[in-house]
N, C-alpha and C positions, 0 to 999 in steps of 0.2 A: 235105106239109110236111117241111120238110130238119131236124133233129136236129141241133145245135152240140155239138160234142163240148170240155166245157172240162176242161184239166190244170190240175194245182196241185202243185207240191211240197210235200210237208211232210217235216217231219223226226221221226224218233224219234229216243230216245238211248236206249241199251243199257248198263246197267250190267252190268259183269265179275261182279259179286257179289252180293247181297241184302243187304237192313241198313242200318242207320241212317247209315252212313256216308255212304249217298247223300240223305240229309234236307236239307240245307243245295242239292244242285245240285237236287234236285227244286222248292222254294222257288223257284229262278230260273229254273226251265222254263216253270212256273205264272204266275210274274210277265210271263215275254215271251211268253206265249201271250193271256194277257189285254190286251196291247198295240192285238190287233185289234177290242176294243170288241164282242164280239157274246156275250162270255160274262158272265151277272149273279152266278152263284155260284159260290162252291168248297164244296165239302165235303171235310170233311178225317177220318179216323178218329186218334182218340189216346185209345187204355185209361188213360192215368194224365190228360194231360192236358196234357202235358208238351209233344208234337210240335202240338197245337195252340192251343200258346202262340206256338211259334215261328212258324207262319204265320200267327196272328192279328197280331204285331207286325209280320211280313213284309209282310203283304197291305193291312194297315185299311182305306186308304184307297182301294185299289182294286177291290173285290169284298165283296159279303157273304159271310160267310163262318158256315159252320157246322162244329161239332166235333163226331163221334159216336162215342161208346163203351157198349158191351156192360155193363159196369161201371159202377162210381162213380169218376167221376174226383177227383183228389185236390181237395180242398176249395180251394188257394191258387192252383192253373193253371185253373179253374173260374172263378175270383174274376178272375183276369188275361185271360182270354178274353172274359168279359162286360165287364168295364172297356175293353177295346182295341176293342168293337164287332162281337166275337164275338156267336153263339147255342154253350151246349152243350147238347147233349141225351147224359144219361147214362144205366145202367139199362135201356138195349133191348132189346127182343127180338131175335135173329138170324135174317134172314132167312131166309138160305141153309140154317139148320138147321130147321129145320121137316119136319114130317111131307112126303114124297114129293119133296124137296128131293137125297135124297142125289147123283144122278146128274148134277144140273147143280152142285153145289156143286163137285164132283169135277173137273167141264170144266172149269171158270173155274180153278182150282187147277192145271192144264195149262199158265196159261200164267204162274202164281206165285201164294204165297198173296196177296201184295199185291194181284193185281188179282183176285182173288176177293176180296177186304175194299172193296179201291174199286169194285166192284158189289155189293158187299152195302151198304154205308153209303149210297148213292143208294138202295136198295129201303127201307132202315130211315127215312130222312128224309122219305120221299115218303111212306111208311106213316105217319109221326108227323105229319104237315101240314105240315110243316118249306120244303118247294118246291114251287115254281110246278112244277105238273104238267106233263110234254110239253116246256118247256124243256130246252136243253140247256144240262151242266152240267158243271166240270173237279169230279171227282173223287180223290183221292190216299187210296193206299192203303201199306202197309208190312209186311214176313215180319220176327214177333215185336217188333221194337223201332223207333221213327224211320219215316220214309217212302220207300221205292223204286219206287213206281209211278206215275202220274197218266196220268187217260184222259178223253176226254171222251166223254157217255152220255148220253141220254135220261133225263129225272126222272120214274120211272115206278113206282107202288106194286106189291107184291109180288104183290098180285091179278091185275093187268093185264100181267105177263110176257109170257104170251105172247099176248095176247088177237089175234083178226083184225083189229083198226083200226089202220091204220098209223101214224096220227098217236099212238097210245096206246103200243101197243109198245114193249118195251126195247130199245135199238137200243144199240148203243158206237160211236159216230162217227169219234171219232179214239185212238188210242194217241199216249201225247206222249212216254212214259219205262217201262222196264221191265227187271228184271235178266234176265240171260241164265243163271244161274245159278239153279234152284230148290232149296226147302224140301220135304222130306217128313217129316211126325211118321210 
């Protein structure tokens, strides 16, 4: 049997800097990446509530969309995210910080905190029943404020990381956006 070897371009984009500044083009990466019809969610992380207002009005109608914060988000971007046909789910646990966690939280932090947030927010969603398990999903992530990253990743609870079944597995499919410039506390 002959093996068909298929190519595909894809693009990333690389932002210069980290920070909210990149919220608004991350928004339209998200948007033209869901173009191709094969993505059903986004998840988006926003501590106040604030960045996933903005892609709740961005998105509505093209994606379900879910908002995850570690915190309480503010009671009136809560109220704005359920009205535009958001889910929030606020008050989570952190994945990545959990007992025997610290070594991989560190990797993912490698390649920015944003995209350590946007693999932690698919572990937190899948942990709350929030997604269709094993689907893939555009995640968006952000270093302290706004959003600089978006990846697409396997919807895979915190349990099954690394488990042996490949269909279970947390895989990161594609990188869509990410700064070039990291964050260290």
């Amino acid at each position: 049997m002959i093996e068909r070897v298929v190519r595909e371009m894809r693009k990333i984009e690389y932002f210069t800097n980290y920070g909210s500044q990149n919220t608004e083009r991350i928004i339209e990466i998200v948007q033209e990446r869901l173009k191709k019809n094969d993505i059903k969610t986004v998840v988006v992380a926003s501590t106040s509530g604030e960045t996933g207002v903005k892609f709740s009005k961005a998105l509505k109608s093209q994606t379900n969309i879910i908002v995850v914060s570690h915190k309480e988000m503010h009671q009136n971007f809560k109220q704005q995210i359920i009205e535009l046909g958001g889910k929030s789910v606020d008050k989570t646990h952190l994945a990545l910080h959990l007992e025997g966690m610290d070594d991989i939280r560190e990797t993912y932090r490698t390649f920015g905190q944003g995209f350590k947030v946007a693999v932690e927010i698919i572990l937190i969603a899948a942990d709350k029943g929030e997604l269709h398990l094993y689907e893939d999903i555009i995640s968006v992530g952000g270093t302290a404020r706004g959003a600089d990253t978006a990846i697409i990743a396997r919807a895979t609870p915190t349990k099954e990381l690394f488990v042996k079944d490949d269909v279970k597995r947390f895989e990161i499919r594609e990188v869509l956006a990410m700064p070039l410039k990291k964050k260290w506390w």
